[in-house]
C-alpha positions in Angstrom: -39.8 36.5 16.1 -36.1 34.8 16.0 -37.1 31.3 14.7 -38.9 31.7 11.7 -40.9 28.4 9.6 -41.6 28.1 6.2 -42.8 25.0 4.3 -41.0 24.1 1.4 -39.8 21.3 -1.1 -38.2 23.2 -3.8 -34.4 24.5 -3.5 -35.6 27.4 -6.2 -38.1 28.7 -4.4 -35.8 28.7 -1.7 -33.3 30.6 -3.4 -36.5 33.1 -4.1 -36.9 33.3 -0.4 -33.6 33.3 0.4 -33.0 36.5 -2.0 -36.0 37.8 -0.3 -35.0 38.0 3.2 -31.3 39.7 2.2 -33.4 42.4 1.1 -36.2 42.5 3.4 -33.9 42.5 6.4 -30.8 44.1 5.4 -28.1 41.6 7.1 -25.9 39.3 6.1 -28.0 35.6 5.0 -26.2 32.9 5.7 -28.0 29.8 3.7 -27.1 26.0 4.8 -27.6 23.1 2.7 -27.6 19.3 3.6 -24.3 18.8 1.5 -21.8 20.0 -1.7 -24.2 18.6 -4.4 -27.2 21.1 -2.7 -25.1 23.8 -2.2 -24.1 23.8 -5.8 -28.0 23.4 -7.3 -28.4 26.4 -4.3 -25.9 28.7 -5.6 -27.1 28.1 -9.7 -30.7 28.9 -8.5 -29.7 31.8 -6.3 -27.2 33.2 -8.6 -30.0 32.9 -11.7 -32.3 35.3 -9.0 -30.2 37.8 -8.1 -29.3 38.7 -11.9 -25.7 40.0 -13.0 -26.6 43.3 -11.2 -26.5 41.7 -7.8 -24.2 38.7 -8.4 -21.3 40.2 -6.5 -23.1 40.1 -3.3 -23.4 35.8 -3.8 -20.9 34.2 -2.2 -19.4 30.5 -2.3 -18.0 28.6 0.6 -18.2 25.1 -0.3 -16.4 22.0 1.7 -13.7 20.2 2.2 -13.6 17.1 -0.6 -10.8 15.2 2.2 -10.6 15.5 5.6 -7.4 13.7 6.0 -5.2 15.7 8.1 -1.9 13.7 6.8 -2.2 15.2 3.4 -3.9 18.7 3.8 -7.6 18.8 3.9 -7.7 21.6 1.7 -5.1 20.3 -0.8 -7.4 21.1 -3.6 -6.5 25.0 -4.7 -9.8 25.9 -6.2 -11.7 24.7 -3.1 -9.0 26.9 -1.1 -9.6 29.7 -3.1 -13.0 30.0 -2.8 -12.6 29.4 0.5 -10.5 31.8 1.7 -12.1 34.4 -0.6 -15.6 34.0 1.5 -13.6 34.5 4.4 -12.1 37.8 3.3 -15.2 39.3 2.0 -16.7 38.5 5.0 -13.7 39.7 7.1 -13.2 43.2 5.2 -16.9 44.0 4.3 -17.7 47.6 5.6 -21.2 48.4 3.3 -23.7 46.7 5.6 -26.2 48.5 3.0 -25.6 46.0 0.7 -26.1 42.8 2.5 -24.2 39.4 1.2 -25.5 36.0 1.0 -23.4 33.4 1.8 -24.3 29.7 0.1 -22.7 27.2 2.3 -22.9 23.5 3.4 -23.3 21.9 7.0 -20.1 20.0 6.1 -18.4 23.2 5.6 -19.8 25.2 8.7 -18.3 22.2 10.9 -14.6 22.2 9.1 -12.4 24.6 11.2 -11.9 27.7 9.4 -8.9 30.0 10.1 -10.0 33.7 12.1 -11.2 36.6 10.0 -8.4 38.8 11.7 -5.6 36.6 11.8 -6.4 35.6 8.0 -6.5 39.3 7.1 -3.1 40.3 8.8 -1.8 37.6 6.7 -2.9 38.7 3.8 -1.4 41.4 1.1 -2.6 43.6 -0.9 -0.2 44.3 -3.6 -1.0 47.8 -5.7 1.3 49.9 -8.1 3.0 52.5 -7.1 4.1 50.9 -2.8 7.0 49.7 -2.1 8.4 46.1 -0.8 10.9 44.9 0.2 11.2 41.3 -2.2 13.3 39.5 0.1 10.6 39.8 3.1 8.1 39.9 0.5 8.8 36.1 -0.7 10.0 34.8 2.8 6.2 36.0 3.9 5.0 33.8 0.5 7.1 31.0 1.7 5.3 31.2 5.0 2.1 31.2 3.5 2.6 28.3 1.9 3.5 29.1 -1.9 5.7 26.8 -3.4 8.8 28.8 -5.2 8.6 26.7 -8.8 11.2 27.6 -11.9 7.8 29.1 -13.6 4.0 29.9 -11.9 2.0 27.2 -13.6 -0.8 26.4 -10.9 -2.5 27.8 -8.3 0.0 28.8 -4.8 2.9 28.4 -6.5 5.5 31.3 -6.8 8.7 32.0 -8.3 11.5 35.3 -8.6 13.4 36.2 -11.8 15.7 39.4 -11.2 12.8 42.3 -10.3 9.7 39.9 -11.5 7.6 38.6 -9.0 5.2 35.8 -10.5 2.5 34.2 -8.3 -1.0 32.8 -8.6 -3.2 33.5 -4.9 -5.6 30.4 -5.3 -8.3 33.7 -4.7 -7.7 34.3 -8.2 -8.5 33.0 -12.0 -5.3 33.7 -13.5 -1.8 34.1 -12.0 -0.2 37.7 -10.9 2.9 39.0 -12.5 4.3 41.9 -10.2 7.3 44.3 -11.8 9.4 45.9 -9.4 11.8 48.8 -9.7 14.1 49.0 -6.8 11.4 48.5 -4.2 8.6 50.1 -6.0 6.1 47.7 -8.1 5.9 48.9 -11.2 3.1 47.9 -12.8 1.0 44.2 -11.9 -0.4 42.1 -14.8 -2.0 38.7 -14.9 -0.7 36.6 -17.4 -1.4 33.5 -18.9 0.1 30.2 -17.1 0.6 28.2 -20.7 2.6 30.3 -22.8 3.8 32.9 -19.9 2.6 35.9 -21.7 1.0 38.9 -19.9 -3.0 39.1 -20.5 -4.3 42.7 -19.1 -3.1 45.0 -16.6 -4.0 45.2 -12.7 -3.9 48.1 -10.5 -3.7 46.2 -7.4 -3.8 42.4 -6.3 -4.7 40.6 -3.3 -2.5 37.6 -1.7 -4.3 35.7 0.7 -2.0 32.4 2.0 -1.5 29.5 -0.3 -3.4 27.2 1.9 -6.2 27.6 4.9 -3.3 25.6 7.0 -0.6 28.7 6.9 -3.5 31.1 7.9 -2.3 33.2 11.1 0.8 33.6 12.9 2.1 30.4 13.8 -1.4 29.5 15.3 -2.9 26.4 14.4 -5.2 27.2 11.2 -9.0 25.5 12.3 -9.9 27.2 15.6 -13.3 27.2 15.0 -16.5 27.0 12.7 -16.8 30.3 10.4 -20.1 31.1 12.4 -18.6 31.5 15.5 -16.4 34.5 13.8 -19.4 36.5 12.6 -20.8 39.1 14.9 -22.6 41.1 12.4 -26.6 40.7 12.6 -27.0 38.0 10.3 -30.3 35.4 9.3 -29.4 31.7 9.1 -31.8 30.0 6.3 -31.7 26.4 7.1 -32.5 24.2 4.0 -34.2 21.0 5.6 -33.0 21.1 9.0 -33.6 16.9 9.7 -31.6 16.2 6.9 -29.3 18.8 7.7 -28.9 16.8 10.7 -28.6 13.8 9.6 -25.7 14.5 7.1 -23.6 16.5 9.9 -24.3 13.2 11.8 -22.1 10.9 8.9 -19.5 13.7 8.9 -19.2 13.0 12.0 -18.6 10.0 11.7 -16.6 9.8 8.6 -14.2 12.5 10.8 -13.8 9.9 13.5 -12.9 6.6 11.2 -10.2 9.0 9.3 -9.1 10.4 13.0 -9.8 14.1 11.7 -11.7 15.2 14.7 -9.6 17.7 15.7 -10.9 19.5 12.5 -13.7 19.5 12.8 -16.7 20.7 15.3 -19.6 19.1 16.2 -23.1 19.5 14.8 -23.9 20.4 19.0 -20.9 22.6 19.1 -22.7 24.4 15.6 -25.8 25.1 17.3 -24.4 26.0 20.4 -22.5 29.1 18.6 -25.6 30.2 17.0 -27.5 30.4 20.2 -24.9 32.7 21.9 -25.1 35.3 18.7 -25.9 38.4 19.5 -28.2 38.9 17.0 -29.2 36.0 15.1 -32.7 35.3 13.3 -33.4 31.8 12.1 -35.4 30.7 9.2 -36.1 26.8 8.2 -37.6 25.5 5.5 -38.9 22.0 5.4 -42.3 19.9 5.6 -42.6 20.2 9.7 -41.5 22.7 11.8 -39.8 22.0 15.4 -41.7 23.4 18.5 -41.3 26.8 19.5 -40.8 28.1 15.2 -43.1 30.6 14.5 -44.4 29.3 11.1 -45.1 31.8 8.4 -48.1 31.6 6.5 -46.6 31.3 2.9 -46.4 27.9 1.4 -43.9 26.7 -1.8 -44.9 23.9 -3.2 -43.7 21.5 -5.9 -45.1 21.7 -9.8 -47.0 18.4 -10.4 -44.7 18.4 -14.1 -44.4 15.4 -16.5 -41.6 14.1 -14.0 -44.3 13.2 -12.0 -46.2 10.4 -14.1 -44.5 7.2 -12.8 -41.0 6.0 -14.8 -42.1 2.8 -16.3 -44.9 4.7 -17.3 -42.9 6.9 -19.7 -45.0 6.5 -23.0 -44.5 9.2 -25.8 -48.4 9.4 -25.7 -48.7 9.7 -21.9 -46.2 12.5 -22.4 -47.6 14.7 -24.6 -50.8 14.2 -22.3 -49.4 15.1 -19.0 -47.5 17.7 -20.9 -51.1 18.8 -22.6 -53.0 18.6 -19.4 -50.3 20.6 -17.5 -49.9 23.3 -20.2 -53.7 23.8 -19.2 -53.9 23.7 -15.7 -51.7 26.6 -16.0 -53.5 28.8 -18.3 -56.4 27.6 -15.5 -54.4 29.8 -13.1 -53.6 32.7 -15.0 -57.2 32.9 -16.1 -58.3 33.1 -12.0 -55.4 35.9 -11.8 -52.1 34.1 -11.0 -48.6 35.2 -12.0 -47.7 32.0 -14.3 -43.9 31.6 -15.1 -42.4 29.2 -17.6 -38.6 29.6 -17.1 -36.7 27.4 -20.0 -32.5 26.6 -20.1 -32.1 29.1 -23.0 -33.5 31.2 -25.8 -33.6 28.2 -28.6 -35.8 26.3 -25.7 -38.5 29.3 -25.6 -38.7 29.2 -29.3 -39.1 25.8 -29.7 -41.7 25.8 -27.3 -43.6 28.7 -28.8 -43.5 27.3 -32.0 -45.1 23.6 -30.7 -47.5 25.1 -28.6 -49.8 27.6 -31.0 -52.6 29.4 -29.6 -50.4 29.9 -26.1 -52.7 30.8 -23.7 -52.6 34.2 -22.3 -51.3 35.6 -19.0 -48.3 32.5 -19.3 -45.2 34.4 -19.2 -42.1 32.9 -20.7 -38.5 33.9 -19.2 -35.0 32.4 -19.6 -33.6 30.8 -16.9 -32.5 27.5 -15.8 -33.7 26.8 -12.7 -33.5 23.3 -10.8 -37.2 23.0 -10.5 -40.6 25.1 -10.3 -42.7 25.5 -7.1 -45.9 26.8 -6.3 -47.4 29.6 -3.8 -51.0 29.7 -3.3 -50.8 32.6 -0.7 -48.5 34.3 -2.7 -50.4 34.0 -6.1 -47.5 32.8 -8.0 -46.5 29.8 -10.0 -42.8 29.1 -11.5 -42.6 26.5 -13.8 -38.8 25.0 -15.3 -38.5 23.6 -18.5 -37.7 20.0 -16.5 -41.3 20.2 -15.6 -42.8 20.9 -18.7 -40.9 17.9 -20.8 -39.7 15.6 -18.0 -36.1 16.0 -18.8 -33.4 17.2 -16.4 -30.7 19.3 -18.0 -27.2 17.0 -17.9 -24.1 18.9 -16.3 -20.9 18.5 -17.3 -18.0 18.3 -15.4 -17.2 19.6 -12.4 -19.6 22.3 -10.8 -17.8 26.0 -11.1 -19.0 29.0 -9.6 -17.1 31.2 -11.5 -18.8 30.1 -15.3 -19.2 32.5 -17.6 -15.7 34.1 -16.7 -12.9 33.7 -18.5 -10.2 31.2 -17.3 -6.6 30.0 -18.0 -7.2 26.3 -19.7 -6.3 23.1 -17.5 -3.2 21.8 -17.8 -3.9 18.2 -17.8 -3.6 17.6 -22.1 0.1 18.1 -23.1 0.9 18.2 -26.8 3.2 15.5 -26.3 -0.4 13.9 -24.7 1.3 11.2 -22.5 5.6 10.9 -21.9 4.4 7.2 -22.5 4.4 8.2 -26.1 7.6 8.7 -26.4 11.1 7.0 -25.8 13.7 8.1 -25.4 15.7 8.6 -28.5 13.0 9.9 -30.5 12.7 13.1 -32.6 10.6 16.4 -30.9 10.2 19.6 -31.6 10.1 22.4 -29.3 7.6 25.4 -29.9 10.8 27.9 -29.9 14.2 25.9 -30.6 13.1 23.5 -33.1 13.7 19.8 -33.9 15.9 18.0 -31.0 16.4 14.2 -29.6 14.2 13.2 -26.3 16.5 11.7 -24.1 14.1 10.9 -21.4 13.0 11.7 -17.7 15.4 13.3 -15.4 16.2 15.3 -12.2 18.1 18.0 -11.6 19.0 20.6 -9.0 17.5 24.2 -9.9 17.3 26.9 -7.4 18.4 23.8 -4.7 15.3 22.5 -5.3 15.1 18.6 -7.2 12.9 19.3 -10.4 12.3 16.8 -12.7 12.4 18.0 -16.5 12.0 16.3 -20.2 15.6 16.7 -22.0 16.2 17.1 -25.1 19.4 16.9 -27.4 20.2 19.2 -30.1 23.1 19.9 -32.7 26.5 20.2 -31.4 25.7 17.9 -28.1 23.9 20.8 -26.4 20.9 20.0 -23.8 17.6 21.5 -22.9 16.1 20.9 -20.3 11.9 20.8 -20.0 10.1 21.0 -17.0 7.5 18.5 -16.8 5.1 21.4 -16.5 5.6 22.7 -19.8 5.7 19.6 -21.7 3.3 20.9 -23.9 5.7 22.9 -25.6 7.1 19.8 -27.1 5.5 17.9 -29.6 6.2 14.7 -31.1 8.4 14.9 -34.7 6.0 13.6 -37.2 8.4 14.3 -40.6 9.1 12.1 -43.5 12.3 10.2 -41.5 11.6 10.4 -38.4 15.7 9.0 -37.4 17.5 11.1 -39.8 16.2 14.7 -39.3 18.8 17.1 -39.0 18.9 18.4 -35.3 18.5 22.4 -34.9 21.3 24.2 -32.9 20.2 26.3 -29.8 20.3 29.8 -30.8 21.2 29.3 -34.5 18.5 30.9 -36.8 18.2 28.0 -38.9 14.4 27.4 -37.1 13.5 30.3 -37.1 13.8 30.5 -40.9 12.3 27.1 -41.4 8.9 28.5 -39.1 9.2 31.8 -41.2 8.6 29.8 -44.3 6.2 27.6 -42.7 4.2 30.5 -41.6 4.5 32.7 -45.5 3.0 29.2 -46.8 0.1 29.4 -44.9 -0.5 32.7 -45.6 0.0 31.5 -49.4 -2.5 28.8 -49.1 -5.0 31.1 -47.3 -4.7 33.7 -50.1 -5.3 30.8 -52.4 -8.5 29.7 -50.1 -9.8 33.1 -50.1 -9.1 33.6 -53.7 -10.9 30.2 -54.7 -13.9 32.1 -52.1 -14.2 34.9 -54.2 -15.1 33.0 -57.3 -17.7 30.9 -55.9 -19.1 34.3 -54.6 -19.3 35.0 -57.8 -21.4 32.1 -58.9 -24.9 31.4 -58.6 -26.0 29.0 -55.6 -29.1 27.5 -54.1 -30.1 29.7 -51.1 -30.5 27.4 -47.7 -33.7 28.0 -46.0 -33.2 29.7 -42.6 -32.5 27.4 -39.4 -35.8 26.5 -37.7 -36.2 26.4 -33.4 -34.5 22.7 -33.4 -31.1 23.7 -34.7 -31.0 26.7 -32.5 -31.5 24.3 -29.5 -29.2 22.0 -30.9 -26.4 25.0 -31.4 -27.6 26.0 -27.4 -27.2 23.0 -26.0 
C-alpha cells in the first residue's frame, strides 16, 4: 500500500508515529504541517522522541516569514540558515542506513527552493591544511551574497584583514575565522562576534551562499519546491491534510495580493510532483480519510485531561476532581495491563507530583519530557499523558522558537552598553572598553574600504578621533564620574588608561580579598542550619 490512513488528533503522538515509520521503513520521512506554529510544536515533540542519540538525523526546514520579492524573502539569516542547511544535508547525504526526518511546513514546500546540485557547487568547504586563492576566494563570497563589513558581527557578512579571513555562513552559530599562510589556511576558529576573540578551533568549515537568492550560477534561485529535487525513496506524513489544504489555499492567496507568485508553487503543482515520484509512500493522519487510503487499524486519541472541563468552569475544587478522577482512570488502565506514561516539563515537576500524590498507584510510569500533549492507543495498549493534562496548565514559551536550544550561541546584539545613541549627545563624556575616557561627538559617515559606514566618534586628548562603528557601540559606555564636563580626556595610545584600569582591577581584587576574608569568619561562627528546599522551590528554580 502507497497511501496509508491513520486517525489522529494529537501532534505527539504523531511525532511517535512519525519516528516510527523512519525506522520501520528505512527512507527518508518527510513530515508536513499546516503552518510555522505546528511545525515548531512538531519538531519539540519529535526532537523529545528521538533522544540526543538520534537528534542529528531531525532536520528543520521552516518558511519564509515575507514573501515580498522587493526586499528578499529570505532576508531573515537564521531562517536562511536553516534553510539552506536542510538543503545540504539532504543534497550530500550518502548513509541511506540512517534515514533523516525532515519537519517542514506546506508554506515552506510551496516557496521555491534553489537545486540540491547547483546549491552544492556553490558551496565551500573550507578545511586546514588546502589552499585558496583569497582573491577568488572573496570574489566567490561576494557572489554569494556576503556583505564585506570592517568587522563580522552578523550572520553573511564578511570581511579581509592582511591573511585573516572572517565570515559567519548563516549555516552556522558562531562566525568562522580562517588564517591563511600564502595560500594555505592555517588553522580555522570560530570566534566570538562581541568582543572578536577566538572561541575553539575547527578543522574544517562549510560556506553555503549568504542568501537562498545567490544560490547557483547566475540561475534564478526558486526553480522549484524542495520535493520535486528528492529522488530518494522517501514517505510523506501529512499532518491533517484538509487543513493542510486550506492553509496552502491563503498562501496562495496572500502570494497573489503581494505579487510574489513567481515564488512560489501551487498547492496542485505540490501534489502533482509527488505523484510523478518514483517511489513515494504516503501517510495521513487526520479524523477522515480520503477515498482510495488504505486506513491502518491503529487509533491516537486525545487524553480527556483537566483542560477538558469547560473554562468558566475552572473552580480550584472541580480541579482537584477532574485531576482526582483522572489520576484514577489511569491507574484503571494499568491495572487491565496498559503501558501508562506521565511525561512532566522537568525533574522538580515529577517531584512535586510524587510528593502530592502518596500512595501512586502502581504500573503509572513517570518520565521527563515535555511534550505538547498526551494521546491514547487502544490497539496499541498504550497511554501517554503530559503534565498539561494532568494540571490544566500549558507550559508558556518564551521568545522566539529555536531549534538549536540547548547549544551554545553568540548573544544578540540588540542591547548596547550605551543602550540607546538617544542617550547621549553629542558633547558628552564616554569611555571606551580599550582607550579610555573621550568626548562623543555624534553620528557620522565615512568612507572605509569605499564603502559609506556610519560610526560613533569620539574625541580624545590632543584633538585625536576614534571612530566607532555603530556595530560595536557596545564598547562604549556612558561616563558616569563625579564631573561629568571636566574629566580629563585619555590620549590614544598613552598608558595613562591602562594604569588607571590596572588600579581599578588590584581594587577589586582588594575588596574581594576583604569579602572573602569577612567569609571566613562567619565560617567560623555558629549559624542556624536552613532546612533543605522542598519540591516547590525546585520547580520554581526549573521553571
Amino acid at each position: 500500500e502507497r497511501l496509508l490512513f491513520v486517525s489522529s488528533s494529537s501532534v505527539a503522538a504523531e511525532a511517535c508515529l512519525v519516528r516510527a515509520c523512519s525506522l520501520l521503513f528505512n527512507r527518508t520521512v518527510v513530515w508536513i504541517t499546516d503552518g510555522p506554529q505546528s511545525l515548531e510544536t512538531a519538531h519539540r515533540d519529535l526532537a523529545l522522541w528521538l533522544g540526543e542519540k538520534d537528534r542529528e538525523s531531525l532536520i528543520y526546514y521552516p518558511a519564509w516569514e515575507s514573501l515580498s520579492p522587493a526586499s528578499g524573502a529570505d532576508a531573515d539569516p537564521d531562517i536562511t540558515g536553516h534553510r539552506l542547511s536542510a538543503l545540504l544535508r539532504l543534497g550530500r547525504r550518502d548513509t541511506p542506513r540512517h534515514p533523516v526526518v525532515l519537519v517542514t511546513c506546506v508554506q515552506a514546500l510551496m516557496q521555491k527552493a534553489p537545486d540540491l546540485h547547483a546549491l552544492e557547487e556553490q558551496t565551500r568547504l573550507l578545511s586546514v591544511g588546502t589552499e585558496w586563492d583569497l582573491e577568488e576566494l572573496s570574489a566567490h563570497l561576494a557572489a554569494g551574497g556576503y556583505a564585506f563589513e570592517a568587522e563580522v558581527t552578523a550572520k553573511g557578512q564578511a570581511t579581509v584583514h592582511g591573511g585573516l579571513l572572517d565570515l559567519w555562513p548563516p549555516t552556522e552559530l558562531w562566525p568562522r575565522r580562517i588564517e591563511f599562510n600564502g595560500a594555505t589556511i592555517e588553522s580555522i576558529r570560530s570566534f566570538n562576534p562581541v568582543d572578536q576573540r577566538s572561541i575553539e578551533k575547527c578543522r574544517e568549515t562549510t560556506v553555503p551562499p549568504a542568501s537562498e537568492a545567490k544560490a547557483g550560477s547566475g540561475a534564478s534561485l526558486r526553480r522549484t519546491s524542495l520535493l520535486s529535487s528528492l529522488h530518494e525513496p522517501v514517505l510523506l506524513a501529512w499532518s491533517g491534510r484538509d487543513s493542510i489544504a486550506e492553509h496552502a489555499e491563503i498562501h496562495e492567496r496572500l502570494a497573489a495580493e503581494s505579487s510574489a507568485e513567481s515564488i512560489l508553487v501551487s498547492f496542485q503543482s505540490l501534489l502533482s510532483a509527488v505523484a510523478r515520484h518514483p517511489d513515494c509512500i504516503q501517510l495521513m493522519t487526520g479524523t477522515r480519510p480520503e477515498p482510495g487510503w488504505h486506513v491502518l487499524p491503529l487509533d491516537l486519541g486525545p487524553v480527556n485531561g483537566v483542560l477538558d472541563i469547560p473554562r468558566e468552569a475552572l473552580q480550584p475544587d472541580l480541579l482537584q476532581e477532574s485531576h482526582r478522577r483522572l489520576l484514577s482512570e489511569l491507574a484503571g488502565r494499568a491495572a487491565r495491563g496498559q503501558r501508562v506514561v506521565l511525561c512532566f516539563d522537568g525533574q522538580a515537576s515529577l517531584d512535586h507530583f510524587v510528593k502530592q500524590t502518596p500512595g501512586l498507584a502502581p504500573g503509572l510510569e513517570l518520565a521527563v519530557g515535555a511534550i505538547s500533549g498526551g494521546f491514547i492507543s487502544e490497539t496499541a495498549g498504550l497511554v501517554v499523558v503530559s503534565e498539561s493534562d494532568l494540571y490544566g496548565r500549558r507550559r508558556a514559551l518564551d521568545g522566539r522558537y529555536d531549534p538549536d536550544r540547548g547549544r551554545t550561541r553568540p548573544p544578540r546584539m540588540d542591547g548596547l552598553r550605551v543602550a540607546d545613541l538617544a542617550d547621549i549627545e553629542p558633547g558628552d563624556l564616554v569611555v571606551h572598553v580599550e582607550h579610555g575616557i573621550g568626548r562623543y561627538l555624534g553620528l557620522r559617515e565615512i568612507l572605509f574600504n569605499d564603502q559609506v559606514q556610519e560610526v560613533l566618534t569620539v574625541e580624545y586628548a590632543d584633538n585625536a578621533k576614534l571612530h566607532v562603528p555603530v556595530s560595536q557601540a557596545h564598547v562604549l559606555s556612558r561616563y558616569v564620574g563625579l564631573s561629568r564636563r571636566s574629566a580629563q580626556l585619555h590620549t590614544l595610545g598613552g598608558k595613562r588608561w591602562s594604569r588607571e584600569k590596572g588600579a581599578a582591577e588590584q581594587a577589586v581584587r582588594d575588596l574581594a580579598s576583604s569579602l572573602l576574608d569577612t567569609q571566613a569568619h562567619r565560617h567560623l561562627l555558629g549559624g542556624v542550619a536552613c532546612p533543605p528546599d522542598v519540591p516547590w522551590q525546585h520547580q520554581l528554580a526549573a521553571s
